[in-house]
C-alpha positions in Angstrom: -22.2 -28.8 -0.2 -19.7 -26.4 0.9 -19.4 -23.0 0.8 -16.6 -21.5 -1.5 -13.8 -19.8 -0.3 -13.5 -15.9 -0.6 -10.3 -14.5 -2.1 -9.7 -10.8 -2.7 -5.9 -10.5 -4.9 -4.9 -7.4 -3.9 -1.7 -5.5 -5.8 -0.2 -2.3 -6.3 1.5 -1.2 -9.5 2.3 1.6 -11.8 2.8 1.1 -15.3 2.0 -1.9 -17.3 3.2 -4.1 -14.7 5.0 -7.5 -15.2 4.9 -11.4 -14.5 2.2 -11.1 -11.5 -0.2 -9.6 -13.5 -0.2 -13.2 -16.0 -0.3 -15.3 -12.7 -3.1 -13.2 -11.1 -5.2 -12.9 -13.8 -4.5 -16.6 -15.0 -5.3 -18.2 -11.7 -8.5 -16.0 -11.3 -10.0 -17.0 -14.8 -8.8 -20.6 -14.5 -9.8 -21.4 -10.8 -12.7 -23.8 -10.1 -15.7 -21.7 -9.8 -17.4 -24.2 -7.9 -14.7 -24.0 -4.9 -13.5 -20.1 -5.3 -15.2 -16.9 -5.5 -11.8 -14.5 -6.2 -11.9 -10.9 -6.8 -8.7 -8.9 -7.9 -8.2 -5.0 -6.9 -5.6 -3.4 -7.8 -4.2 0.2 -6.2 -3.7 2.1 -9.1 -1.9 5.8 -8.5 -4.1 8.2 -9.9 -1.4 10.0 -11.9 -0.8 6.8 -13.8 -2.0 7.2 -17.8 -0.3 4.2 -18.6 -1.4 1.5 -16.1 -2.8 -1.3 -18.3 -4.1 -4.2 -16.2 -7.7 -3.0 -16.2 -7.4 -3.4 -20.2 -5.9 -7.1 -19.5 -8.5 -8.0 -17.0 -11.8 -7.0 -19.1 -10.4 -9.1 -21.7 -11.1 -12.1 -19.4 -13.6 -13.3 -17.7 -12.5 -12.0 -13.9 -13.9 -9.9 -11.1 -11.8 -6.9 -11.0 -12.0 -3.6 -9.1 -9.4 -0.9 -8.3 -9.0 1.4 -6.1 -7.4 4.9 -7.2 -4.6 6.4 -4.6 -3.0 9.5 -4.5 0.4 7.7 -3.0 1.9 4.9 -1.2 0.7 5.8 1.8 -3.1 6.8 1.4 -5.2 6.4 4.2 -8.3 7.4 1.9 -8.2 3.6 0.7 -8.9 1.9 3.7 -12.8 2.6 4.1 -13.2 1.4 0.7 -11.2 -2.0 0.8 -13.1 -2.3 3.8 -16.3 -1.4 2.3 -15.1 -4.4 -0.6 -14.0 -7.1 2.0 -17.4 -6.6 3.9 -19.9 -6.9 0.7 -17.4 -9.5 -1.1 -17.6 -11.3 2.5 -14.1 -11.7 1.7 -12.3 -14.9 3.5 -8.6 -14.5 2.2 -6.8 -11.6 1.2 -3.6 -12.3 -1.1 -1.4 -8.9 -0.6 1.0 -9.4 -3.4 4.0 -6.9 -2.7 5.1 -5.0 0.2 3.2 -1.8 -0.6 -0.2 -3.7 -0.4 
């Protein structure tokens, strides 16, 4: 048998986000669990009140985390992706943007 393959979907957005969020949640739920393990974390800005992909995501059956920042450029992330990608024993990671 072989071993599924580790993906970690990894986005940043503020707001209620757009088209990626469909695809990302879409191709989480619908993969073949017996191939793919995938986990989706998002950086979500800690100001943001109207971020809404959480909402999306617990309304299907996915593995999502987030991560709060405090901007663009937040080196206090890094230990805890880390911290995900060792304990997920992530294989793949899918940045989706430039700011991930």
């Amino acid at each position: 048998m072989t071993r599924r393959l580790s993906i970690l979907e990894l986005r940043s957005v503020r707001g209620t986000g757009g088209g990626p969020e469909k695809t990302i949640l879409l191709g989480a739920e619908r993969r073949d669990r017996a191939r793919f393990d995938i986990t989706i974390c998002y950086l979500r800005h800690a100001d943001d009140e109207v971020f809404a992909v959480d909402e999306r995501a617990r309304q299907m059956d996915v593995d999502y985390v987030e991560q709060r920042e405090r901007g663009a450029l937040d080196p206090s992330i890094w230990r805890s992706l880390v911290a995900l990608l060792r304990a997920r024993a992530i294989d793949i990671v899918h940045a989706h943007d430039y700011k991930t």
